[in-house]
N, C-alpha and C positions, 0 to 999 in steps of 0.2 A: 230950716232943718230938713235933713233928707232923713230919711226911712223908708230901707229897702225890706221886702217881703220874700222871703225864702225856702228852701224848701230843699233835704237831702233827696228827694226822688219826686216825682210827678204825679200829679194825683191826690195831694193832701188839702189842697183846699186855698193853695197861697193867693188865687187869684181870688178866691171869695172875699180872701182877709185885706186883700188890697185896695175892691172896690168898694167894699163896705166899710172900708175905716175911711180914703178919701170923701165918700159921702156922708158920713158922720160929721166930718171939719167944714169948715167954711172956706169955700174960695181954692180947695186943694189942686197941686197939681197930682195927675196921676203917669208914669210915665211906665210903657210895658216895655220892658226890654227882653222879653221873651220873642225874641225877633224868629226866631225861626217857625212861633205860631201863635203870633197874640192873638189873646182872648178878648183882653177886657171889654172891648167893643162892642163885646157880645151881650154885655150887660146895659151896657150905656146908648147904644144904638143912636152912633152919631154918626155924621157924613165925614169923613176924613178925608184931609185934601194933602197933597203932593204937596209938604214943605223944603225939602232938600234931597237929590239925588248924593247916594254916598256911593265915591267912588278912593279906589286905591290904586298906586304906583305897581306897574309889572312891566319888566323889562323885554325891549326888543333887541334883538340882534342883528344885527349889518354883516351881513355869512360874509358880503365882500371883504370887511375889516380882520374876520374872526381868522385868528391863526389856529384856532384849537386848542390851545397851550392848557387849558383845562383849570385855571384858576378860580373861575366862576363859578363852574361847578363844585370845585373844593371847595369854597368859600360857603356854597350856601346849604343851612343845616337844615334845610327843608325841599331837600333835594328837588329844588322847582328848575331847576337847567342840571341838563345831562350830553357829555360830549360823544357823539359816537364816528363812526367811521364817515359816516355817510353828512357828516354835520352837528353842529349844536341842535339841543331840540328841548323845548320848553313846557313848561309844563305851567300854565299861569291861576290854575285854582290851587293851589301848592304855594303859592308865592305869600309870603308876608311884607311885602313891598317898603325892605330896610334899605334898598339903594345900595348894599355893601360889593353888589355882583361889579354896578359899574366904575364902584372906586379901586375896586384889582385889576379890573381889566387894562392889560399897558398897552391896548392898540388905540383904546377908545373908540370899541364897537359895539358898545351897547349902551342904549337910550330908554327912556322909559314914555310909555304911554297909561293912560288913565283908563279904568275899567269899572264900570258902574255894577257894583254886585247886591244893592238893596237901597232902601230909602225912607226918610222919615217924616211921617203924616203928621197932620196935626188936627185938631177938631174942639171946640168950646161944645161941650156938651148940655145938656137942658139940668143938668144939674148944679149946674156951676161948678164944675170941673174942667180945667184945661189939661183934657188928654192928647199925651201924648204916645206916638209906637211906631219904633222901630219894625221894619218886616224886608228880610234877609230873600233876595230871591230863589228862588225853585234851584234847587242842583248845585249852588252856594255852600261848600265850607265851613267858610270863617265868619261867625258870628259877631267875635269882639268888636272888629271895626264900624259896624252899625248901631251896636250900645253906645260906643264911645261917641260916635256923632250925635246920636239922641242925647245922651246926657252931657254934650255940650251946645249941645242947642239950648235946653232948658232953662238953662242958668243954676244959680243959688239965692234967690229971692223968695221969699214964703216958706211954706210945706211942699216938700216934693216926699209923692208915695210913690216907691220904685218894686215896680213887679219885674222881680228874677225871673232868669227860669233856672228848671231844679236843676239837683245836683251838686254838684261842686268843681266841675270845669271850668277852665278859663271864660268861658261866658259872663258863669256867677263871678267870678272875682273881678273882673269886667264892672257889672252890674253893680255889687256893693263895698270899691274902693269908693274911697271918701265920703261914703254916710258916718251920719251922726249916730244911727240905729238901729238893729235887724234884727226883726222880726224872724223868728225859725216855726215853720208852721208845721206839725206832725201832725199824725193820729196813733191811736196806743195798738199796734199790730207789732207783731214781733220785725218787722219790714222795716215799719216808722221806725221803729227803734233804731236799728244799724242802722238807717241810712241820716235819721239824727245825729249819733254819734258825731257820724263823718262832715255834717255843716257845721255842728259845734268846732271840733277839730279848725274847721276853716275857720272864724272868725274868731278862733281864740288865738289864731296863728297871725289875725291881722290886727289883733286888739282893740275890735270893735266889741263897744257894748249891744248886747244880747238879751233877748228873755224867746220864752217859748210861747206856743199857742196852741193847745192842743184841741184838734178837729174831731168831728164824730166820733164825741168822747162819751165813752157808757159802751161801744162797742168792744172792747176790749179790758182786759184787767189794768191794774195799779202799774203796770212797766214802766211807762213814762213816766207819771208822778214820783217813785219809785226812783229812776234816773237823775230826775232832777234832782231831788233831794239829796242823792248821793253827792252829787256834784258840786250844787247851791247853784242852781240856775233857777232864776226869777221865770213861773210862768202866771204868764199876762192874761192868758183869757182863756175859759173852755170854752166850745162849740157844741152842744148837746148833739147825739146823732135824731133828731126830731123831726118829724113827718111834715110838717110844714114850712120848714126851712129848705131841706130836700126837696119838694113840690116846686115850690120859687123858683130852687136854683136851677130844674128842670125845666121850666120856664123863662130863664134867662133871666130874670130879677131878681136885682138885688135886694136882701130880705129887709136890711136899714127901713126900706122905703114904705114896707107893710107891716112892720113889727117896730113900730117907734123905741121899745123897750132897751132896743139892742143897739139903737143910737144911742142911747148914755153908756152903756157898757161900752161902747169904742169910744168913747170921749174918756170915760174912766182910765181903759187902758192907755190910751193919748197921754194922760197924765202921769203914767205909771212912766212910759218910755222918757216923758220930758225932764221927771223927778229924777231917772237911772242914767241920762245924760248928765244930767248937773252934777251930779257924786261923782263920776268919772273925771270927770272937768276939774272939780276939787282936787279929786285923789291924785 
């Protein structure tokens, strides 16, 4: 089973909910695909090591070949090549590396070479967690293509808990195609709010099953609870806004680990998500 952890905006807690529901299960994987700034690590404080350089396809040009004719440039809708007087001139963080530049080209002057833009660690943590993290280098773009390698590295064997990052950009949708389940993490701010809306929206668009998790909850009124109900969206867990849980996390510990109490409540809601898969399945 995969179970992605997500979040219409940054800041709601989804990494707390990801590292503390992995270490609730036994033997989980955890995998961060918040590549442009995973966190988890910062809980689990493992050594990660260099499992795969990720690299992608960006085309060169042979200016001897190139007639100009400007096909390549029309061709591509992310304007990564541009024809000018002076020469073609490329532009390779632009590039989504489809190859279509070299199948128009009719002189057959353009080749592609490999560009390493991130890479993906791996680390057996003291928990018993095999984490895993994507991390997109410095001044890097495009995100998708470093998700997709981590979450084919991992496989489909066990529990995979997959930390999004927020929003609802191609990253996220990157991140939670082909889970079994996603978690939407708020808090009740009028913020949470719309930017809830906007992850429901998304995974109602990819017909993934859903429920909510509402974070530093007590700090704000009934609006979420309120939402959901309008809706009929299942929420799976509150998170009190509590002085000792805050401390922890301030501390970089996950609170599972000091508050055993809240290890059965992520196994509860485990059960919840594994019960709201099955009905889907049925249905």
């Amino acid at each position: 089973m995969k179970i992605a952890i997500a979040s219409g905006k940054g800041g709601t807690g989804k990494t707390t909910v990801a590292v503390n529901l992995a270490l609730s299960l036994n033997e989980a994987k955890l995998a961060d695909c918040d590549v442009e700034e995973p966190n988890c690590n910062i809980f689990l404080r493992s050594c990660l090591e260099n499992y795969q350089d990720v690299v992608i396809p960006v085309p060169e040009i042979d200016e001897t070949k190139c007639i100009q004719c400007g096909k390549c440039a029309q061709f591509c809708q992310y304007n990564a090549i541009a024809i000018l007087s002076s020469g073609p001139m490329l532009f390779p963080k632009l590039c989504h590396g489809c190859g279509g530049c070299i199948i128009v080209c009719p002189e057959d002057a353009i080749n592609e070479f490999r560009r390493t833009i991130g890479v993906v660690e791996r680390s057996k943590a003291d928990f018993d967690i095999d984490l895993w993290q994507g991390r997109l280098f410095t001044a890097e773009p495009m995100a998708s293509p470093v998700i997709k390698c981590l979450k084919g590295n991992i496989g489909g064997d066990g529990i995979t808990i997959i930390d999004s990052p927020p929003g609802t950009a191609c990253p996220v949708i990157a991140s939670i195609t082909d889970v079994d389940h996603c978690v939407l993490v708020t808090e009740p701010t009028p913020f949470g709010l719309n930017d809830l809306i906007l992850a429901v929206g998304l995974v109602r668009q990819l017909e993934i099953p859903f429920g909510i998790v509402i974070n530093r909850a007590g700090v704000g009124d009934e609006l979420i609870e309120n939402y959901c109900r309008s809706e009929k969206i299942p929420i799976l867990m509150k998170i009190p806004d509590e002085g000792q849980i805050a401390v922890l996390y301030s501390e970089g510990v996950p609170f599972v680990t000091q508050m055993p109490e809240w290890k059965e409540r992520f196994l509860l809601m485990f059960g919840d998500i594994c019960r709201q898969v099955s009905d889907s399945m049925e249905g």
